[in-house]
C-alpha positions as CSV (number, residue, x, y, z in Angstrom):
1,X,24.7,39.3,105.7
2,X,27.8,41.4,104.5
3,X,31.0,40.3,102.1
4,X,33.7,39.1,104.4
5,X,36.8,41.5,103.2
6,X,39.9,39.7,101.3
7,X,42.9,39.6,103.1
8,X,45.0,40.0,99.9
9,X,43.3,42.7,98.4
10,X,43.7,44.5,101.7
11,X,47.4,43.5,101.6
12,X,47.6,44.8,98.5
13,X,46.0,48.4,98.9
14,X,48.4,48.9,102.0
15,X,50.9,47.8,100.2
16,X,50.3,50.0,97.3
17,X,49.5,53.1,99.9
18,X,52.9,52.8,101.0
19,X,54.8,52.4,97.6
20,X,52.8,55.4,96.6
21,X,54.3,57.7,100.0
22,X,57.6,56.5,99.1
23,X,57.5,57.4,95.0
24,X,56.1,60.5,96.5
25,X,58.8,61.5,99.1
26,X,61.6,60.4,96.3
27,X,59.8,62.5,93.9
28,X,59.9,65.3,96.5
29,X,63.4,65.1,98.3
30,X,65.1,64.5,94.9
31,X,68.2,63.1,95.4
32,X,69.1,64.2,98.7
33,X,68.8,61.2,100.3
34,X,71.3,59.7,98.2
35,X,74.1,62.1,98.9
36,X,77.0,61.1,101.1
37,X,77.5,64.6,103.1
38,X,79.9,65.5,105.6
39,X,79.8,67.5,109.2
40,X,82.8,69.4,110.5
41,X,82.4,71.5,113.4
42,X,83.0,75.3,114.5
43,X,83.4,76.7,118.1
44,X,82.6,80.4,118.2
45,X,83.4,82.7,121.1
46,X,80.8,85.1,122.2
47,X,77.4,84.9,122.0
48,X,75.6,83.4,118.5
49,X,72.1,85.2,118.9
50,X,70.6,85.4,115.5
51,X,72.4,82.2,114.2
52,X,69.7,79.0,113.7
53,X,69.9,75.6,112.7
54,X,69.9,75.6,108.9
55,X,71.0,78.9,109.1
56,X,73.0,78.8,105.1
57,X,77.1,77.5,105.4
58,X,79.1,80.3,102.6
59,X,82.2,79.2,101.2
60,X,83.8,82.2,98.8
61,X,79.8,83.4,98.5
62,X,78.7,80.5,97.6
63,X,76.5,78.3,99.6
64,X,78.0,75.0,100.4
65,X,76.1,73.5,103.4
66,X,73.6,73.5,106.6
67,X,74.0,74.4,109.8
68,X,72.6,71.3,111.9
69,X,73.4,71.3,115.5
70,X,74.1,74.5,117.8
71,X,74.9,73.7,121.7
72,X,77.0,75.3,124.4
73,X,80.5,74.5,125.5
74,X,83.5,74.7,127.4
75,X,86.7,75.9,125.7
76,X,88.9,74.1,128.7
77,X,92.4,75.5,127.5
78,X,91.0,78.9,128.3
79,X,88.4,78.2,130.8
80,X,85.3,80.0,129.3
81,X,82.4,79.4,127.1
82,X,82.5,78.6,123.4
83,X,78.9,77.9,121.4
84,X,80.1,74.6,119.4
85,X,78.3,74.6,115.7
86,X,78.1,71.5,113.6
87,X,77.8,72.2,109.9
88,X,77.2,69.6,107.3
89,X,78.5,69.9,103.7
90,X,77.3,69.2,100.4
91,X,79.7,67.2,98.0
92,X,81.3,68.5,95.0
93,X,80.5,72.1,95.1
94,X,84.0,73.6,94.8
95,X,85.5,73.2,90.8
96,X,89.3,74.4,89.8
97,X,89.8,76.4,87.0
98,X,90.5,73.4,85.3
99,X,87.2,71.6,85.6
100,X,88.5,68.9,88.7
101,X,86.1,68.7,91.8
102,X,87.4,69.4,95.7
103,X,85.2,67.1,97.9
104,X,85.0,69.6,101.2
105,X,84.1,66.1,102.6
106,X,87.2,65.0,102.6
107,X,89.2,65.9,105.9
108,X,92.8,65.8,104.7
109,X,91.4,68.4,101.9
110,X,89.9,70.5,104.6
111,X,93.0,70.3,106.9
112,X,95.1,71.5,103.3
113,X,92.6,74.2,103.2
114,X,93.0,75.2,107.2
115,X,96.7,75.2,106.4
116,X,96.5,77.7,103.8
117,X,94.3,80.4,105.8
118,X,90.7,78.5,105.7
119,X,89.0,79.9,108.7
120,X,85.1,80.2,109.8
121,X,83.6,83.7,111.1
122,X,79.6,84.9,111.6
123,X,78.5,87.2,109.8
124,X,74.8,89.0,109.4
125,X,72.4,87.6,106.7
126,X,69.9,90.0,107.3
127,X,69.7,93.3,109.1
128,X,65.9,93.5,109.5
129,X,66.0,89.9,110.8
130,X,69.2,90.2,112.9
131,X,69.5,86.4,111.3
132,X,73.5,85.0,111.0
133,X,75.2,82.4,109.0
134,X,78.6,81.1,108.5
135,X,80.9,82.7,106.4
136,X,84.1,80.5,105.1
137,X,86.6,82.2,104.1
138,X,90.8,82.3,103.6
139,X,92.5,84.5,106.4
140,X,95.9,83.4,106.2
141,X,97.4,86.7,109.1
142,X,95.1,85.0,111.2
143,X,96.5,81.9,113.3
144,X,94.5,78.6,113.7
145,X,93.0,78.3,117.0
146,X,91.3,74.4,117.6
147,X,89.4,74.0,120.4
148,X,88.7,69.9,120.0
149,X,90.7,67.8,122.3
150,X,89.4,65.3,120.1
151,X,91.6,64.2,117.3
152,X,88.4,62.7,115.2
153,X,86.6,65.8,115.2
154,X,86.8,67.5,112.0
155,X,87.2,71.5,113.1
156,X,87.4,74.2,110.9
157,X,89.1,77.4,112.9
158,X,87.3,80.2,113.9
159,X,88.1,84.4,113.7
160,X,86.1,86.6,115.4
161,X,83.7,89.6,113.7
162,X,84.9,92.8,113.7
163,X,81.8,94.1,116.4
164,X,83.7,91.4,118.9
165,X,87.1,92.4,118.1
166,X,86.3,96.2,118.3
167,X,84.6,95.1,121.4
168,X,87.6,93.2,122.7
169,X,89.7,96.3,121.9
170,X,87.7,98.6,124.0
171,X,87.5,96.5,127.0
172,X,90.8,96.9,127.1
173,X,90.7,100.7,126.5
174,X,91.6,103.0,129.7
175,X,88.5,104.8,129.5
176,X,89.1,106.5,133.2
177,X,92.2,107.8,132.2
178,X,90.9,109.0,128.6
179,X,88.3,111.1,130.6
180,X,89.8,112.3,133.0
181,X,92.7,113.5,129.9
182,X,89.8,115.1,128.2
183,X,88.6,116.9,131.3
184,X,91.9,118.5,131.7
185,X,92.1,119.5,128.0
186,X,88.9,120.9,128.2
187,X,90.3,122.7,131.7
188,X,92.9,123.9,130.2
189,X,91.1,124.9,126.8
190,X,89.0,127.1,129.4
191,X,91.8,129.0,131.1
192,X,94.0,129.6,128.0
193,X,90.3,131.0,126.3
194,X,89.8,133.2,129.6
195,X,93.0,135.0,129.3
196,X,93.1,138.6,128.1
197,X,94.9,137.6,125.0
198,X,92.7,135.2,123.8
199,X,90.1,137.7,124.5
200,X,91.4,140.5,122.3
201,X,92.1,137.8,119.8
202,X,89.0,138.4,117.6
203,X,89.8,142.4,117.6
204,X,93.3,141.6,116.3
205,X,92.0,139.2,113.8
206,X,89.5,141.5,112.7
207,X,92.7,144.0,112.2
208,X,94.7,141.7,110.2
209,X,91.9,140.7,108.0
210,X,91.2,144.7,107.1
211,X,95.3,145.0,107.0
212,X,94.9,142.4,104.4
213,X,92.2,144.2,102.5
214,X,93.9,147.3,102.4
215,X,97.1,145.4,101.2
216,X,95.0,143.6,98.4
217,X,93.8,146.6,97.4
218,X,97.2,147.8,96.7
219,X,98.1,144.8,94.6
220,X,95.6,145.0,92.7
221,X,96.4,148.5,91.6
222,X,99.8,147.9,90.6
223,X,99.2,144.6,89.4
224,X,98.6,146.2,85.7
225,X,102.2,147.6,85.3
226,X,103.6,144.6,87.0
227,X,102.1,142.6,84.6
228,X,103.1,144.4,81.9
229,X,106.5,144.4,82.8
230,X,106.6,140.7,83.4
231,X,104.8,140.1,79.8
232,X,107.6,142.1,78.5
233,X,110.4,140.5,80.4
234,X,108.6,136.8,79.1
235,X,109.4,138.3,75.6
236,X,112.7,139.0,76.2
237,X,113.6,136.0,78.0
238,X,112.0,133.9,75.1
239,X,114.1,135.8,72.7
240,X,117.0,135.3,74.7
241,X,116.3,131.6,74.3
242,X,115.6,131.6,70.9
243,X,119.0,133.3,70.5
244,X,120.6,130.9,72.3
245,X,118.6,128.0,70.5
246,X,120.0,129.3,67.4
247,X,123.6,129.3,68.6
248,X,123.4,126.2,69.8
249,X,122.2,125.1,66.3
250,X,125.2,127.0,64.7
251,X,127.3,125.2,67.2
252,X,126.6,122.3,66.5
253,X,126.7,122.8,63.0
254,X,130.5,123.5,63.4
255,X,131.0,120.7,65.9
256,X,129.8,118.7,62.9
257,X,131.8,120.1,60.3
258,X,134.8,120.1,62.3
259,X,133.8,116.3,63.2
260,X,133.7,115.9,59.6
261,X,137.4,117.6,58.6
262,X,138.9,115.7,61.4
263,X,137.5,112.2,60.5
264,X,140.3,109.8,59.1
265,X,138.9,110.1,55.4
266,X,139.0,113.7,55.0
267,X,140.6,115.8,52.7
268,X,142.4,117.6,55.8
269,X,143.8,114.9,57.2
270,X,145.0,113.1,54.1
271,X,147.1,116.8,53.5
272,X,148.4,116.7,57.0
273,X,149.4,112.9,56.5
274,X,151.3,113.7,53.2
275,X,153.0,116.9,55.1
276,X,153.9,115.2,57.9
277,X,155.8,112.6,55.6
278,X,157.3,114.8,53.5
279,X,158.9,116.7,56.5
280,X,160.2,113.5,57.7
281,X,161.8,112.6,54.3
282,X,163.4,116.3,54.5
283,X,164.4,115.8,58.0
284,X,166.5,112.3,56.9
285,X,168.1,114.2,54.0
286,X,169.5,117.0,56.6
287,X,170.6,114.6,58.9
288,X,171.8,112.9,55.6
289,X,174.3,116.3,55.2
290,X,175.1,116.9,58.7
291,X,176.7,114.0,59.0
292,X,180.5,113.6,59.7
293,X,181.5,111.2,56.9
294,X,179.0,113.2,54.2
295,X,180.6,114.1,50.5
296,X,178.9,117.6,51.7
297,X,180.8,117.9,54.9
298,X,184.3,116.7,52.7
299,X,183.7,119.5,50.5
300,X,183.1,121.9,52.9
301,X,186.2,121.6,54.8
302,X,188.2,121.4,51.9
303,X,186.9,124.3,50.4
304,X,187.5,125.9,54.2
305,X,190.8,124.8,54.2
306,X,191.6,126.5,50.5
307,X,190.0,129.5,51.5
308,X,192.6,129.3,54.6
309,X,195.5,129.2,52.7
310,X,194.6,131.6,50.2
311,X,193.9,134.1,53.2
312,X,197.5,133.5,54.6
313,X,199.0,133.8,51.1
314,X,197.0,137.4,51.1
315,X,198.7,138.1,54.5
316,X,202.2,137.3,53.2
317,X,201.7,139.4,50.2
318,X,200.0,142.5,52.1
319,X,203.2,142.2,54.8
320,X,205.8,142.4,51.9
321,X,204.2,145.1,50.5
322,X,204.1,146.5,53.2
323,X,208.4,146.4,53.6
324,X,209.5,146.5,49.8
325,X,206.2,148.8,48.4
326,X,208.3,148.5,44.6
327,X,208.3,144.7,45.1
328,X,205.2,144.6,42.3
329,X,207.5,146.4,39.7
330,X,211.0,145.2,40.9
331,X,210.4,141.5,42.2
332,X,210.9,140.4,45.4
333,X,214.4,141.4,47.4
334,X,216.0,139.3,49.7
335,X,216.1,141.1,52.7
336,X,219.5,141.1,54.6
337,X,220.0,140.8,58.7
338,X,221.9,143.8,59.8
């Protein structure tokens, strides 16, 4: 007859099993579990082939979340489809240069970070694979555009890649009228290549090129005396300047020397100071004698005045003279009136 099995110890082994599957998924997982994470969501025009869920979220190049949810949608504002992308973030994976943690958690630090150009774009992770992932980067020229109608969705804007913007660009590209410009280039290339001119044009190229020859010919024969006489008139021209170097020196040598005779404490100067005085001293003493009221002016009209007198007592004596002759031996003669 067989053992009946213990409750407990059964109890116990499940009990155990299942501690044992939960150390083992800790161990496993890590800390994951544990970590408060954040998901903000994207809405992407075009088509997302080649982007999966856990497809790698970039911030700057480095990896800062998951993608976890991919769906279709409708971008009502501009009636057409969008492919909405829910990404979820890790915490504390940006650092400052000065050591403080940004939590990309935190939505008022992500709507700073949208402010200041944060935008969200595909981009290819592998061109074997064709796989994408979602590249976070700042693109400040480019304007927010949100989607969400909803004010508690956390959206990050989105740019498009430059394949859908080049593709944008040439949908809007008048390809009829480009071709049919080419075609009449290319019409007109034909008749202007058809004409008799273009025709001969290779013969009169040919011509030129052997005129040049010929003319290259001749320059190069004559290029020895040419080049003489420019070697010589090199030389002359740089004696010329070293002539003129020289006189320049010399110059202003003089300049200096005559900066140095005119300066205030030269010899020169101090001589033409003391001249200058000493003419102005003269000057006062002859103004001094020209003077009206001057001893020298007195004496000179006196002495002008004697030498008056004495000339009319010579004229008195020449006249009697000239009427009594013996008046020197007799004396003077009254003279009587008839």
């Amino acid at each position: 007859m067989s053992r009946k099995a213990d409750p407990v110890l059964i109890g116990a082994f499940v009990l155990g099993a299942i501690a044992l599957a939960v150390a083992t998924i800790l161990l496993v997982a890590g800390d994951d579990w544990f970590r408060k994470r954040s998901q903000h969501m994207l809405y992407f025009e075009g088509a997302a082939q080649g982007l999966q869920v856990g497809a790698p979220v970039v911030f700057l190049g480095v990896k800062v979340g998951t993608v976890k949810d991919i769906q279709l949608g409708l971008d009502e504002s501009g009636n057409k489809f969008v492919v909405p992308v829910t990404i979820e973030v890790e915490p504390h994976v940006v650092r400052t240069k000065g050591g403080e943690q940004i939590d990309l958690r935190d939505r008022e630090t992500l709507r700073r970070l949208v402010e200041r150009g944060l935008r969200g774009r595909l981009r290819l992770q592998s061109i074997l694979t064709g796989q994408l992932y979602v590249d976070l980067d700042f693109h400040p020229d480019k304007p927010a555009r949100h989607v969400a109608t909803d004010p508690a969705v956390s959206e990050i804007p989105t740019i498009r890649t430059a394949v859908q913007e080049l593709t944008t660009r040439l949908e809007g590209f008048p390809m009829g009228k480009f071709l049919a410009d080419v075609a009449a280039i290319g019409e007109a290339l034909n008749q202007t290549l058809n004409t008799p001119e273009a025709r001969n044009l290779p013969r009169r190229m040919d011509a030129t090129l052997k005129h040049l020859e010929s003319l290259a010919a001749r320059l190069d024969a004559k290029s020895g005396p040419i080049l003489e006489e420019t070697r010589a008139d090199l030389v002359d021209m740089r004696k010329a300047l070293m002539a003129a170097q020289s006189a320049m020196a010399r110059l202003e040598t003089a300049a200096d020397r005559v900066g140095a005779l005119a300066g205030a404490d030269s010899e020169l100067v101090r001589n033409l100071t003391r001249a200058s005085e000493e003419l102005a001293s003269a000057a006062k003493a002859v103004r001094g004698l020209a003077e009206v009221e001057s001893p020298t002016v007195q004496n000179v009209n006196q002495a002008l005045k004697e030498i008056a007198r004495a000339a009319q007592a010579l004229r008195q004596l020449a006249e009697l003279l000239e009427q009594q002759p013996d008046a020197i031996l007799r004396g003077k003669r009254k003279v009587e009136n008839p």
